[in-house]
N, C-alpha and C positions, 0 to 999 in steps of 0.2 A: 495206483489210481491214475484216470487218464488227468494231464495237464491240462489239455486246454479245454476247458468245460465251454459244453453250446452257450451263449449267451439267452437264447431264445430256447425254451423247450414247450411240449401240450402239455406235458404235467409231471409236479413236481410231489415230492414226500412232505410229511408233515414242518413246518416251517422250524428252524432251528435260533430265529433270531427274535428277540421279544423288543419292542420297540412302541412307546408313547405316542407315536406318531407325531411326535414336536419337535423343534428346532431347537438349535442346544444354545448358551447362555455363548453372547458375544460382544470381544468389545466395543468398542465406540468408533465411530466411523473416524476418517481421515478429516483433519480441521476445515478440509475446504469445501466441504459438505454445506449444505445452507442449511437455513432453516426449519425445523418439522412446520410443514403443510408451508412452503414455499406457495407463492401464487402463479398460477401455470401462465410458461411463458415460453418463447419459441427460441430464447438464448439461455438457459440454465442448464448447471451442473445437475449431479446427482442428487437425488431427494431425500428426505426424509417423512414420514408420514407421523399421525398422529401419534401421540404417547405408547396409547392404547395399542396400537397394531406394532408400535417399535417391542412393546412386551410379549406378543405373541415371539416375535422373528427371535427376541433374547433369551426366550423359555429351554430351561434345559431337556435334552434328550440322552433318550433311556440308551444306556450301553447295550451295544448289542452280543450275543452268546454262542459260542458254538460248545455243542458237546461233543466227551470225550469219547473215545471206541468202547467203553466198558458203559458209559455214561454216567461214570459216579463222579468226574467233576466237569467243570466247564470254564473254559477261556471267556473272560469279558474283553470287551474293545468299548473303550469313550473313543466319540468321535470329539473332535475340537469345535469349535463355534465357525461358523461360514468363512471362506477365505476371500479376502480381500481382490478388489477389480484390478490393484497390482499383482497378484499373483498368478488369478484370470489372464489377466491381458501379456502372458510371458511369451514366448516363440514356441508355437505350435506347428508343427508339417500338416497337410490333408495329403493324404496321399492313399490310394486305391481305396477308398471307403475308411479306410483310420486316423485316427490323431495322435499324434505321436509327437512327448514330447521329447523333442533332438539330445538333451540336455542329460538325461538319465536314461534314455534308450528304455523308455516304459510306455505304456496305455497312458494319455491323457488325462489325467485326474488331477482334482485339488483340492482332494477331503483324504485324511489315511488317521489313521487309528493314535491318539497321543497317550494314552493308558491301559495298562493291560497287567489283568491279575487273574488268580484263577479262584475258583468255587466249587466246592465240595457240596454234591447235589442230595446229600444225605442230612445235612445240618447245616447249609448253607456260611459251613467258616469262608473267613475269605484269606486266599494266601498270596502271597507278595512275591514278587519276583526283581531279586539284585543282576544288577548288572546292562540292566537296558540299556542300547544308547540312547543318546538325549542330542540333541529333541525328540523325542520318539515318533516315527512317522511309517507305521504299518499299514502296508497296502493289502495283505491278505495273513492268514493264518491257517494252517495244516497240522492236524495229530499226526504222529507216527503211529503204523500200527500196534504196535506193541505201547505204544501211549505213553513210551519212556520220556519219549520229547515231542515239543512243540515248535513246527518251523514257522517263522514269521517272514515276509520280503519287507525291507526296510527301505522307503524309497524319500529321499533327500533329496527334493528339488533347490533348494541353496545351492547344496554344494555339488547337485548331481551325482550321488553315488546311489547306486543300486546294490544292496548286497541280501544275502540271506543269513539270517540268524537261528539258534536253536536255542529253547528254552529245556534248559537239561530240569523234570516235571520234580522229582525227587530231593536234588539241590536247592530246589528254586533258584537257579540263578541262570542268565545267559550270556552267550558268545557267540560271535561271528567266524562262520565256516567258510563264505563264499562271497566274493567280490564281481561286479562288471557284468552284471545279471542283463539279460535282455530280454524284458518281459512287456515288450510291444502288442505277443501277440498270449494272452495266459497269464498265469501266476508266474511263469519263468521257472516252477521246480513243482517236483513230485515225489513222494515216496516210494520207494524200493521195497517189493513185499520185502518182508523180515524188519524192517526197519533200521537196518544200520545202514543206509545212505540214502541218498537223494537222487534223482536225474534233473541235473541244471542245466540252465541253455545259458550260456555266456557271451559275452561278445567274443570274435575273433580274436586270436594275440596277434599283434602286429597290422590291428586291421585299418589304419593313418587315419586320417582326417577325411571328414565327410566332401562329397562332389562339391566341385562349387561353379554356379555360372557366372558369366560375363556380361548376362543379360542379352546379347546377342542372339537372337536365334541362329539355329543349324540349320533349319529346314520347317516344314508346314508340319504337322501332325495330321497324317492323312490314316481316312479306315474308307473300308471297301467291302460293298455284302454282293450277291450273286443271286440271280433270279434262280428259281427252282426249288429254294429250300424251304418253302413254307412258310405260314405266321409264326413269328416269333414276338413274345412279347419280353417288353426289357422297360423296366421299373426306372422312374428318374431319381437316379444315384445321387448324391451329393458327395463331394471332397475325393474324387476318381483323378485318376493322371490326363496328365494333359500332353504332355511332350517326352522327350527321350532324356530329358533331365531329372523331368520328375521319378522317370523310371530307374535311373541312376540310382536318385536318392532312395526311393523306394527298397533296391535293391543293398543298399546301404545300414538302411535302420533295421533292416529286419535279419539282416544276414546275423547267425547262430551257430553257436559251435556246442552240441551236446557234451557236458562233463558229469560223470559218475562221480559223486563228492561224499567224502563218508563222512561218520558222524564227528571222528577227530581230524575232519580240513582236511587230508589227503582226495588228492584230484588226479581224474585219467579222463584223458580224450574219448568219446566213444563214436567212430564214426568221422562222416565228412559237414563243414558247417553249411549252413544251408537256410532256405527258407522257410521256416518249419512250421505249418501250422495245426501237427498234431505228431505227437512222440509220447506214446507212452509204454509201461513193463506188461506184460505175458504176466497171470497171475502166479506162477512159477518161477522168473524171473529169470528165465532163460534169451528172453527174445524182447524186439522192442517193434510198434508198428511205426512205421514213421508215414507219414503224409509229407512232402516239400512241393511246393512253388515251383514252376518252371516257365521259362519263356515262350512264346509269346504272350506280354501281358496285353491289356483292353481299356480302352480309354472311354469305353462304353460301359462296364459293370467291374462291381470291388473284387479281392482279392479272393472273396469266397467261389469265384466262380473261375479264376483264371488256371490255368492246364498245372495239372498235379499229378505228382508220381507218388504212389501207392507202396511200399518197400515194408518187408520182414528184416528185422537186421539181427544177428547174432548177440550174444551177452557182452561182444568185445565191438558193436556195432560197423560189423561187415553184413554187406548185403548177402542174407539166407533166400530170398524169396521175392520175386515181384510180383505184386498182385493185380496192380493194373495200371495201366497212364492214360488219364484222364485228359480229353481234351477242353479247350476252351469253351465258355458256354456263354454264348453272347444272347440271353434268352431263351424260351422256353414256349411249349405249344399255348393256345390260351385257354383259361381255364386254373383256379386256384388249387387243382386236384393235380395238374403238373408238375413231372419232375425230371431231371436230367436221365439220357442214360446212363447205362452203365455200373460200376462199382456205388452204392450209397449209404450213407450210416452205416459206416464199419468200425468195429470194431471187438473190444476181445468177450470172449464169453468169459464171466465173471467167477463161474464155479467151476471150471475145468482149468486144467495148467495153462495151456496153450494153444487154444481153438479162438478161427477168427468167425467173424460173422456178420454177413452183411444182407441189404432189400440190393435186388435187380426189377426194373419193372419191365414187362411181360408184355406191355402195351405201344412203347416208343415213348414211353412216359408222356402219350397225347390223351387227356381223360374224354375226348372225342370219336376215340378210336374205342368199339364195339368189343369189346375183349371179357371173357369168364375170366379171367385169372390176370387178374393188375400189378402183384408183384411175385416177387419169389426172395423167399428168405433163404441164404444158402448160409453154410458151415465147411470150415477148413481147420483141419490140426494136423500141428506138427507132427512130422518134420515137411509139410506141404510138397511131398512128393506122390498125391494122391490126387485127383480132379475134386472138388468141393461138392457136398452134396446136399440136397435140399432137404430144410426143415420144415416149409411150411410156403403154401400155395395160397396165395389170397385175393378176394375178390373186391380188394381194395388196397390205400396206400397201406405199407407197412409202418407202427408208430409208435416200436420199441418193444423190445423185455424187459421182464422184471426176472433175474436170476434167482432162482433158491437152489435147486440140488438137482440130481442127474435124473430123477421123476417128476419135477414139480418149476415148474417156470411159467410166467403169466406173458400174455403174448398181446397185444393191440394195435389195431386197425382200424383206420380212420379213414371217410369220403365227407368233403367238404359241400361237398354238392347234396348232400345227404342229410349233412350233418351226423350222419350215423357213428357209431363206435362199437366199436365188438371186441372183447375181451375174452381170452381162451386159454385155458390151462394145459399146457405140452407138456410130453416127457422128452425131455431135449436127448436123453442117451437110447430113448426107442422110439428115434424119429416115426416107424413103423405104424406106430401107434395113434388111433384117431384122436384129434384132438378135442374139448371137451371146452364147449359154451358159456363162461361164464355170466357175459350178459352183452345184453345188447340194448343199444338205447339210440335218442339223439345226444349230441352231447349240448345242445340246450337244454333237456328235459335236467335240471339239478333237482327235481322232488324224485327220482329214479336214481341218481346218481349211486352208485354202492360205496364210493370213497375208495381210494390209494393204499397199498398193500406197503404197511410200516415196514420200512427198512434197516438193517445196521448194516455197521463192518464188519466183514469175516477177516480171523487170524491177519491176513496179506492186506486189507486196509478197501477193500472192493467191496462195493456197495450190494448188500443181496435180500433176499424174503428174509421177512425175520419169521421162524418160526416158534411155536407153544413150545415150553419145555418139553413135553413128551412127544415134539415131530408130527405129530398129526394135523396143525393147523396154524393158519399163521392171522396175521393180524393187519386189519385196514381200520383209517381215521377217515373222516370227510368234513365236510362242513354242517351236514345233517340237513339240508334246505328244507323248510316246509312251510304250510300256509301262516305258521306263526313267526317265520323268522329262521336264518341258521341258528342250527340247536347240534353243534359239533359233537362227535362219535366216536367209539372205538368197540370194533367188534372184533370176534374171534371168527374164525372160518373153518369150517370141521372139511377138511381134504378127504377125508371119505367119503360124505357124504351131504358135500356140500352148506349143510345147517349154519346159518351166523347164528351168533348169540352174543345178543348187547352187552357191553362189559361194561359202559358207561354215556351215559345223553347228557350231555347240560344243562343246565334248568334254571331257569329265572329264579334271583335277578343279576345272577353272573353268565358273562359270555365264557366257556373254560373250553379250548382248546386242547385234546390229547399231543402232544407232541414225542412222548418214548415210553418204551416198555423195559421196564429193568428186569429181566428173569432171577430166576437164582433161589434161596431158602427161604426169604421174603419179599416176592414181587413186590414194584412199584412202579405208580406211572408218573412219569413227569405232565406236569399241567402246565399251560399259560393260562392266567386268569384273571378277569376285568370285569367293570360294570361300567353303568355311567360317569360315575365319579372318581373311581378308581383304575388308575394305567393298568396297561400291564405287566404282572409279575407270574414267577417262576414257580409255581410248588410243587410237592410230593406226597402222594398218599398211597396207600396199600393196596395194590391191586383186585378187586371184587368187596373190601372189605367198607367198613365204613368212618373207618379211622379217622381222625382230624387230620387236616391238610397242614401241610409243615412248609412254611414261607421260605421260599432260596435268596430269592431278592427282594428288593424292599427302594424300586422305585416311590417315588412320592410325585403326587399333583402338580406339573411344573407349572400350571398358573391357576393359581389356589383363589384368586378374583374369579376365577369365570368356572369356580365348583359352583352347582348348581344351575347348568345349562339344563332346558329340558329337551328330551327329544321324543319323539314319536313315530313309532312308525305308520305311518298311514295309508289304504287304500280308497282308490276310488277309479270310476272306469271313465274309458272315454267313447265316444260319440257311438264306432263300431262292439262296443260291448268288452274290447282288449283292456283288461282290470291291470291298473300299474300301481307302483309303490314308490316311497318318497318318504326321507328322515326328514319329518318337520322340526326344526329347532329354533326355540326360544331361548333370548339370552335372559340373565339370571336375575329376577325382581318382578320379570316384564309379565301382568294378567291381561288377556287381551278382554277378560268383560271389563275390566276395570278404565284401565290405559288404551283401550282402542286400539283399532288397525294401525301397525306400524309399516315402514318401506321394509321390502323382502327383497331379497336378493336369490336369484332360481339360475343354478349350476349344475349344469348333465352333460351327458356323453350317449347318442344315440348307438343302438347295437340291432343288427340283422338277427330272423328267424324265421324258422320254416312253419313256424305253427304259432297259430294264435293263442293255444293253450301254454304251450311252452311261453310267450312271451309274457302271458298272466302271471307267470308263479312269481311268489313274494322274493324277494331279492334284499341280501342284510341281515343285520339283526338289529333287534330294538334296547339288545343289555351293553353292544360295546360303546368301551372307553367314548365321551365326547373329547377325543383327540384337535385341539386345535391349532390349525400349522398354517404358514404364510402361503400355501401352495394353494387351498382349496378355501371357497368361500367362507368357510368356518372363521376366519379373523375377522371376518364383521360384527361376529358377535357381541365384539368386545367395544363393538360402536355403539351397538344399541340395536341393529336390524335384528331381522328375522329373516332364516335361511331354511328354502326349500334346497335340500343335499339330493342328488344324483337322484331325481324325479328320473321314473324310468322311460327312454323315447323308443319304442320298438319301431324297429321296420320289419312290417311282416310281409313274408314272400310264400303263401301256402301252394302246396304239390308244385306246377312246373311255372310258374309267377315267380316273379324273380323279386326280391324286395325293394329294390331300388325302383321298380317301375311306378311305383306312389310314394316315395319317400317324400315329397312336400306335403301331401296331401295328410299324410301318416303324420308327421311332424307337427304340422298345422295340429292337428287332431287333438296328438300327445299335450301340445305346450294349453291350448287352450282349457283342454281338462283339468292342467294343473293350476291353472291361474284359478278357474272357476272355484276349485275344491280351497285354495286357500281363501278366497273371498268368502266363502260359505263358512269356513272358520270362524271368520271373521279378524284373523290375523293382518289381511293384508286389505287395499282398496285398490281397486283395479290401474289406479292412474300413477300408484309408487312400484312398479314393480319394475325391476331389470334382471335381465337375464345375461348369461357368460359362459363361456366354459374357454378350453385350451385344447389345442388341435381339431381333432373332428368335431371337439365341441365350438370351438370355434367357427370351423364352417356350418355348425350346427345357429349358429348365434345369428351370421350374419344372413344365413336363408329366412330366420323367425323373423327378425327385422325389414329382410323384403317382401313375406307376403304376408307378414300380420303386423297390425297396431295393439298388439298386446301387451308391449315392452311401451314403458319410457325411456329404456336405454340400453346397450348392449356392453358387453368388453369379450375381445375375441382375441383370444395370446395363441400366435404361431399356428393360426392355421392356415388353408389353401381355398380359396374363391374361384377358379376358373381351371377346370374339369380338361378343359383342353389342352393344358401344362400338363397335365399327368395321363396322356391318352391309351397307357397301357390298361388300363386298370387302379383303382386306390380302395380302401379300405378294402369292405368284401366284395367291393362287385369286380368280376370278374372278366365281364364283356368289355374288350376294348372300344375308341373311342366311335371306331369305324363301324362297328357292329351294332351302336345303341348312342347313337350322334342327337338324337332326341332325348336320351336320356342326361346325359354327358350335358347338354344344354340346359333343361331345366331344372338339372342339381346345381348347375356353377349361380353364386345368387353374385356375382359379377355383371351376370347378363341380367341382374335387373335392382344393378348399384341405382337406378332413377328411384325407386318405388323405395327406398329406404326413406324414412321421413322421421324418424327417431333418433337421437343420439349414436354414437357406434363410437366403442376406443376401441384403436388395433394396440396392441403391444408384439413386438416380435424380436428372435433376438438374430443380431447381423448374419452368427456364423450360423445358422440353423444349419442341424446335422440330418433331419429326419427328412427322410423318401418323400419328396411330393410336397413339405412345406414348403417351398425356397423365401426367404424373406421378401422377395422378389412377389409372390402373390399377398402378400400385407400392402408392401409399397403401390402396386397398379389397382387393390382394391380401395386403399384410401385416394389415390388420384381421380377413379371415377367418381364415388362418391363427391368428394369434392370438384369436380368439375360439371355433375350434374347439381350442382347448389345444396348438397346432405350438410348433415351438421356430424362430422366426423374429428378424433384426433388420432394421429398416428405416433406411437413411442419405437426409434429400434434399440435397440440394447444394446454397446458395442462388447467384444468377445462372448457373446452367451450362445450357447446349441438353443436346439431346443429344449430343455430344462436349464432354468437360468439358476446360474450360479453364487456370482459374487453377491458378496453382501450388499456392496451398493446396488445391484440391477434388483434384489429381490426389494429392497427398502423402496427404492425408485419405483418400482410395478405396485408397491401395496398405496404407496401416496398418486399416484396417476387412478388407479382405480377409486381410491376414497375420494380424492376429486370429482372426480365423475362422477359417483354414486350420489354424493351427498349435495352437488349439484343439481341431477337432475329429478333427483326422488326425495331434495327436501330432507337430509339426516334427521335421523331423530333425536330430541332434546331429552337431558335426563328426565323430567318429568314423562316423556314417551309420547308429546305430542308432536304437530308438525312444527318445523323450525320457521 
């Protein structure tokens, strides 16, 4: 299996992790903590909020699961309760787009797994496993193929040790194989088809102590570009190198030395140490690809973009093969449909021993540039003493396979500009062969969507089509979108002749999720399964037949106060005829003929589209879990509000209309629909209402506040106000700032901080790690507001990215919010009237 898995992918398999959506049970803050619902004030510590909302953040959450290669059992992970703003606030590096903490030579993190058992997906026993260490603090978990063992990275920020352990599946019991792990960039290991070893990335032996400066400078940090080369667009990075020390360090934490580690601790070098941001086995296990880092880096974009050597290495990791050396990529043509040249998305084909495969695009990777044929999929096998040859010619970007066998591989292709997606059935060993349509859509159109072709492991631990026991068809899940709601799927696909046939649809009043197919003398499928009231859990029932479902887990209600939330899914259209959707939810007692309009609280995230039809379709479901977590408005329930949940804000962009070119107008449209529709309820009164969101919904907040008086109030966490900071392009618009300086203008609602006349809380956190928020546009947006006379407050949060972490910053953000809410919209009293 490859190591370093994309963080980002278009699409993913059926989810392997079942999860309450709640925050897990935690202790008690630090003594210095004041008061719940302290009085706001411009010299106070960290907060505390009401009772109510401290029971949300203390609600336990659901262990997460992964299954086994066979899938008859499954590893659980408890996460532990939020870590503390001392643990947050330890020595972190930024360096080239990462965070890395120096201390353990790992990815930045400060949640890892404190229990772990496994579960038998046939009767749900649960079996224990001796020998952990303790504290337990799992950063990831890995099956062997063969499913004998279970590798876990055990990462100790106390004492700084990074090691890997295996959980021998048969014994129950574990022990550590591997020590000095440096998994800054990945899990730090993978398995070795056959599974008796691992490929680990170690730190160096003998590699001393880290750079240290003097504080001195050497010199200026100087960059230099050249007229002639065209537009290039380049995305404002956060936490990039600054200087030739930083690059040191850089060069320092990530440096790696590949070791072959078998399953009883024996270790061999393979190879040279290096910067490695991709090493993985040949599914043969003859050859290794490596990707390394090389110099010149860029103090302009992270690490993903800076000059990389491409290398085949042998089983004793000597260079067999160079496939390409990549140079630095300081930017890209403009256009979201842009991509580097050269080598891209390589890597091994899944069903063949040792064949690589990679997109080249055909165009300059400029989507501006008039071209039939936008990429080219090429194929290399060993012993790559052959020129590579093309599989597959495309009239757009290339956007991955799905392997199954040497006739049967699913191929897609994606145009942003399009939104299109097209999916095609190849025979990868008669390249020869025309390829065969399976569908084509937008990929907003989800009432079209056909759903994701269910995958396992093969024998070697690589992901591929699962197919029918009898080989002639394989099997996709989806979400099932339709005008009722998602109503998730699992159909069959006949490879002859193309026929799906429904093997199972969901149906009210459970939301049930296919998540695995068990073959064998009695199929069975694994399910996740919920409703309103009930989390999610795991069961099992007989594939086609109609057997009782057989419970695996047996989460429970973690806030059993707020059973009985109602929700609704609701439509209604606005001004242009564009029909949106919205989970109305009512907390538990509250009648609104009875108890009257209470304050609502209205939390969205606006989304681009090419069609107003596609922006119609219903979005949700109305049977899941009401999960309620400190993250999303849903913890005011527990106040007494009423929450309008991710009211949909389309920005429509039909044929060659770009969407952004009326996104206020749109906006305006969206929010005012929504207000109306709850008024007509009757739930809400026009003068209690506030609206919020986080990130673009925050720039979403603070635009409604300056060209509407619809809100009495906003809260806007970590977003970006002024368009001109980010003049590459941000979300989906594409055109830089040079290109659409009218646009750029009347999206930033900076340029019209005067016209805010409503409340507004910023919350942001110092270290923002995300493209384009810098905390930096929270700070200059709350100084205009307040210097044109607004009624604004500004929170920053010290050590927090953009998703806040420590216990205190989330307590603190939920009591700054209940402030302000219950301030300006008047909380409501148990009785449910106004206060």
């Amino acid at each position: 299996m490859t190591m370093f898995a994309s963080r980002r992918a278009r699409r993913t398999s059926a989810a392997l992790v079942l999860c309450a959506g709640l925050l897990l049970a935690v202790p008690p803050l630090l003594a210095a903590a004041p008061a719940a619902n302290a009085p706001a004030g411009d010299a106070q510590g960290y907060r505390l909020p009401s009772a109510a909302l401290q029971a949300v953040v203390d609600a336990p959450r659901a262990p997460s699961l992964r299954l086994s290669p066979r899938r008859d059992l499954a590893a659980m992970l408890q996460t532990p309760p939020l870590p503390s703003i001392a643990q947050v606030a330890q020595p972190e590096l930024k360096l080239a787009g990462l965070r890395i903490n120096p201390k353990t030579f790992s990815d930045s993190r400060f949640s890892f797994g404190s229990k772990l058992w496994l579960v038998s997906t046939a009767d749900g026993a649960q079996r224990q496993i001796s020998g952990l260490p303790q504290p337990l603090s799992v950063a990831s978990l890995a099956w062997s193929p063969d499913q004998k063992y279970l590798a876990f990275n055990q990462v100790d920020p106390t004492s700084g040790s990074n090691e890997l352990w295996l959980v021998d599946v048969a014994a129950g019991s574990a022990r550590r194989v591997a020590e000095r792990l440096n998994s800054v960039v990945g899990n730090g290991y993978a398995w070795l088809p056959g599974g008796d070893a691992l490929l680990v990335m170690q730190r160096p032996a003998g590699q001393g102590a880290a750079p240290v400066g003097d504080g001195i400078p050497t010199g200026p940090a100087v960059q230099q570009t050249e007229a002639g080369k065209g537009v290039r667009s380049v995305r404002t990075y956060q936490d990039l190198l600054k200087n030739e020390h930083d690059a040191r360090l850089f060069e320092y934490y990530l440096q790696a030395q590949p070791v072959r580690v078998a399953i009883n601790g024996e270790s061999r070098p393979l190879g040279m140490p290096g910067i490695y941001l991709g090493l993985s086995s040949s599914p043969d296990g003859n050859y290794l690809l490596s990707q390394r880092v090389e110099r010149p880096f860029s103090y302009a974009v992270p690490v993903s973009s800076f000059p990389r050597r491409i290398e085949v290495l042998d089983a004793q990791g000597r260079v067999a093969h160079t496939v390409a050396k990549l140079p630095l990529v300081e930017g890209l043509p403009t256009g979201n449909d842009a991509v580097p040249t050269g080598v891209r998305s390589i890597s091994w084909r899944a069903d063949a021993p040792a064949t690589l495969v990679w997109a080249e695009a055909q165009d300059g990777g400029d989507p501006a540039r008039e071209a039939a044929i936008r990429d080219a999929v090429l194929v290399q096998a060993a012993p790559f003493d052959r020129p590579p040859l093309t599989l597959a010619r495309l009239a757009s970007r290339y956007a991955g396979i799905t392997w199954g066998r040497g006739d049967v591989a699913l191929l897609n292709e994606y145009w942003w500009k399009t939104r299109q997606v097209r999916e095609w059935k190849i025979a990868p060993d008669q390249p020869e062969q025309a390829p065969q349509l399976l569908s084509e859509r937008s990929e907003d159109d989800r009432y079209g969507d056909p759903g994701a072709p269910l995958l396992q492991p093969d024998d070697g631990g690589r992901a591929r089509l699962q197919f029918t026991a009898d080989g002639h068809g394989f099997y996709r899940v989806g979400d099932g979108a339709s005008p009722e709601g998602d109503r998730p799927f699992l159909d069959r696909i006949d490879l002859d002749g193309g026929k799906s046939e429904r093997l199972f649809h969901s149906q009210a009043p459970y939301y049930e999720a296919p998540v695995a197919v068990i073959d064998g003398d009695a199929p069975r499928v694994l399910y996740s399964r919920e409703s309103n009231d009930e989390p999610s859990n795991l069961y099992a029932r007989a594939l086609g037949g109609e057997a009782a479902l057989v419970a695996l887990t047996h989460n429970a209600h973690p806030l059993p106060q707020l059973r009985g939330v109602k929700k609704e899914q609701i439509r209604y259209k606005r001004s242009d005829g564009v029909e949106l959707t919205a989970d109305l939810l009512l907390p538990p007692g509250y009648d609104p003929k009875k108890d009257g309009p209470r304050p609502v609280l209205m939390w969205a995230y606006p989304a681009e589209f090419k069609s107003a039809a596609d922006a119609s379709q219903v979005t949700g479901s109305p049977h899941r879990f009401n999960a309620v977590s400190y993250w999303g408005p849903q913890a005011f329930l527990a106040k007494g509000y009423v929450v309008l949940n991710n009211p949909t804000m389309p920005i429509v962009g039909e044929g060659d209309a770009e969407p952004n070119d009326t996104y206020v107008q749109q906006l305006v449209a969206s929010a005012q629909a929504a207000v109306d529709e709850v008024v007509r309820r009757g739930v809400a009164d026009r003068g209690r209402i506030a609206v919020g969101g986080h990130s673009y919904g925050a720039f979403m907040t603070a635009n409604l506040l300056a060209h509407t008086r619809l809100f009495k109030a906003g809260i806007a966490r970590s977003g970006a106000y002024n368009r001109t900071l980010t003049p590459f392009g941000f979300q989906a618009e594409e055109r830089n700032y040079w290109q659409a300086q009218d646009i750029y203008l009347k999206m930033s609602p900076f340029n019209y901080a005067g016209d805010i006349k409503d409340a507004i809380l910023f919350i942001h956190g110092v270290d923002d790690n995300n493209s384009g928020t810098f905390p930096m546009q929270s700070e200059r947006m709350f100084a205009a507001v307040k210097g044109l006379g607004g009624n604004a407050r500004l929170v920053m949060l010290p050590n927090e990215s953009h998703a806040y972490r420590a216990r205190e910053s989330i307590m603190t953000m939920l009591a700054e919010s209940e402030d302000w809410l219950d301030r300006w919209l008047a909380a409501p009293a148990k009785d449910g009237k106004r206060r």
